[in-house]
N, C-alpha and C positions, 0 to 999 in steps of 0.2 A: 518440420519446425520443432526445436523445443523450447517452454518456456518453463522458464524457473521463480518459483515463486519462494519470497523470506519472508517469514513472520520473525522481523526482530526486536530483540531484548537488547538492555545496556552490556549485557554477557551470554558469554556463548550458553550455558545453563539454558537458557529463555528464548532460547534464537531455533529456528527449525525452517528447513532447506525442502522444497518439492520441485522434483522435476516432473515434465510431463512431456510425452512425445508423439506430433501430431502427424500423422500418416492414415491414405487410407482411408479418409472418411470414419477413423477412428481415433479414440485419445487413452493413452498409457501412461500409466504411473508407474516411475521406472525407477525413482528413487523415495524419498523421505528419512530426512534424519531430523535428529535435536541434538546438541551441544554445537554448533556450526560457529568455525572464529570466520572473521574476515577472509583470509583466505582462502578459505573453501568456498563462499563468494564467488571471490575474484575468479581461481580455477574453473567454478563452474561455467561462466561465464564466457572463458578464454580459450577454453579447450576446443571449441565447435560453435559456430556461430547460435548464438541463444539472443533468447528475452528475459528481461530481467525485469520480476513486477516485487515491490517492498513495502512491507507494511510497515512505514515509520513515516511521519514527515522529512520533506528533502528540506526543508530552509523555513524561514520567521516572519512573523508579518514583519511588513515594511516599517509600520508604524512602531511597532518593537522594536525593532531593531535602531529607529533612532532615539527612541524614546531614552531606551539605556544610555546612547551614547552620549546624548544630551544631558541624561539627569549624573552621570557619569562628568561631564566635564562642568557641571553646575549652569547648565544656559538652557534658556527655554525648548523644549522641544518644537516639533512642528503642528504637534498639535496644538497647541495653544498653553496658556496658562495650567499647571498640573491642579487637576480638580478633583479625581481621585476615585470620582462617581463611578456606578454602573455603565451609565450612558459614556461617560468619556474612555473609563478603561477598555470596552466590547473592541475598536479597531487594534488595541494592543494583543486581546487576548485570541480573535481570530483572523485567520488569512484570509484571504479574496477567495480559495477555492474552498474553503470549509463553509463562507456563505451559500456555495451552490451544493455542496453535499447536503447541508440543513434543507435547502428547499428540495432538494430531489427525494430524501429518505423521511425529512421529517423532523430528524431529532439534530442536538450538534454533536459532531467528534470531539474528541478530548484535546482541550488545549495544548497545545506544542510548548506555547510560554509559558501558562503556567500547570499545567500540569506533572506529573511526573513523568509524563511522557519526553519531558525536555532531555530528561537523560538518556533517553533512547535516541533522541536526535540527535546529541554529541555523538553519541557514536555512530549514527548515520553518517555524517557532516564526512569521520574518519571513512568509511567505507566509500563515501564517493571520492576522496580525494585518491585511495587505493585502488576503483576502478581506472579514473583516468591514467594515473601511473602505467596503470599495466593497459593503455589504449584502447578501456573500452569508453564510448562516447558516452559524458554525462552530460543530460540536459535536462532540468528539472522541470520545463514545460511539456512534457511527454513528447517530443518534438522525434526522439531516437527510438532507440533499444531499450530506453531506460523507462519504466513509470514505478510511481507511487500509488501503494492498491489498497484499498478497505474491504478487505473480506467481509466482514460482517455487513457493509452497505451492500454488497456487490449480491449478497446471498438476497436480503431483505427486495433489492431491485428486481432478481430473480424470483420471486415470491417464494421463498420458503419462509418458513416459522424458523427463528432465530430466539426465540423466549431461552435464557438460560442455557445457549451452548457451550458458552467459556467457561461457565464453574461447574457442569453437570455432564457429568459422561452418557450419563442413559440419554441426555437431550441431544449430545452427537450422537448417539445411534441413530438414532429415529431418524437424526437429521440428512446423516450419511446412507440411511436405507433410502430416503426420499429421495436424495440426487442419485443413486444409481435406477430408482426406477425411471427417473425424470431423463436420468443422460443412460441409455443404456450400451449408450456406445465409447463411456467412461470405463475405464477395467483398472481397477484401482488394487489389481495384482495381491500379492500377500502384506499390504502395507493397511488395510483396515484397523486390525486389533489396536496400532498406535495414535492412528488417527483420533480413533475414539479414545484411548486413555491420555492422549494430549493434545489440552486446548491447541496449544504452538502449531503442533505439527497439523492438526486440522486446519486451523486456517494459511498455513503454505501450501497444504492442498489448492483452496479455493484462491489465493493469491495467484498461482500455479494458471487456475484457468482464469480471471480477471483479467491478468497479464495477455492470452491469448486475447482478450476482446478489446484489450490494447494494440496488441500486434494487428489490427482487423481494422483497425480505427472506426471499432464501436464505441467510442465515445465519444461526448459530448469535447470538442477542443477550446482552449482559450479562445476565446476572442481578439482580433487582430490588438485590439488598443490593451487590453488586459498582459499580450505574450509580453512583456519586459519583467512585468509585477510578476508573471507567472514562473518567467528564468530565476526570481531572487527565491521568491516564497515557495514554490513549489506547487503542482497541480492534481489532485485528486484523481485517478481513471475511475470512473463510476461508469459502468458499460449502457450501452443503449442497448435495447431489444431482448428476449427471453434468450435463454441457456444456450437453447438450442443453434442459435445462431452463430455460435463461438465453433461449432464442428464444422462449420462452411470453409470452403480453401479459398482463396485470395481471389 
């Protein structure tokens, strides 16, 4: 098996590419890059049957997405009268599966709608409409090949310490010596040094293996009445069970 995991950015600059390859009762880090366009994506993807786990949201809350179109054509949305509150905005500002990440981890992810993270989702939005082109299956309820990953949940689930690893290099060291004592059947090959000098490419590392405990269907799945809301907005893969479980074969 391999799975490929992206940490992407609105630009290649920000975007970083991990393959891993699973044989053997062990797991291989066979690539990692940073400046990654779409295409290298796609490629990766296409060349040999793969999984593909991305750290971007795939799609918008529901209630976003009418709300614009509503306040956009001047007529009431569905949520009701625009009131502007806290309480009324939260269904605009988060999706269905970011309620279950907050309960699972703790804290919320970063808004899609309004954060700056939206810019990253446009250029998701391009990147899935580039896999199916090139016939790989896009299903934003993790239903496929395809999931949407949160390394930093995925880590915090697995209990490591996550204090400061995106702006701190010395905090990936530590953190990157901890999963190889923890996985020692990870062999993260001559690609460490970059790991640790960049945030990106560390978390396409842990995307990398997320994505396996996607492929494993270690995770928690939408819910039958939820999978429609989940094909628009997209579904979080937050793994069930410790690390360890991701080296298991099908």
């Amino acid at each position: 098996m391999r799975t490929i995991g992206v940490d992407l950015a609105a630009s290649a600059p920000g975007t970083a590419l991990a393959e891993v390859v699973w044989t053997g009762g062990r797991a291989r880090l066979t690539r990692l890059e940073i400046g990654i366009v779409d295409a290298d994506i796609v490629a990766s993807v296409t060349s040999g049957e793969a999984w593909l786990g991305v750290d971007c949201p795939l799609g918008w809350p529901d209630a976003f997405a009418d709300f614009v179109q509503a306040h956009h054509a001047g007529v009431e949305p569905s949520l009701g009268p625009v009131e502007g509150g806290a309480d009324w905005r939260r269904p605009l500002v988060y999706r269905h599966t970011d309620h279950v990440v907050k309960d699972r981890i703790g804290r919320w992810p970063l808004s899609v709608s309004t954060d700056r993270l939206g810019v990253t989702a446009l250029r998701g939005a391009g990147l899935l409409r580039r896999l199916s082109d090139a016939g790989f299956a896009v299903d934003r309820a993790a239903e496929g090949r395809l999931f949407e990953v949160y390394p930093g949940g995925s880590l915090r689930l697995w209990g490591f310490d996550t204090t400061g690893y995106r702006v701190d290099a010395a905090r990936r060291a530590v953190l990157l010596d901890t999963l190889r004592e923890r996985a020692p059947w990870f062999d993260v090959g001559p690609f460490a040094p970059l790991a640790v000098a960049k945030a990106d490419a560390f978390d396409a590392v842990i995307a990398a293996l997320a994505t396996r405990a996607g492929a494993l269907g270690l995770f928690e799945r939408p819910a039958s009445e939820i999978l429609p809301v989940a094909r628009r907005e997209g579904w979080v893969v937050l793994p069930d069970g410790p690390l360890e479980d991701v080296i298991a074969g099908f």
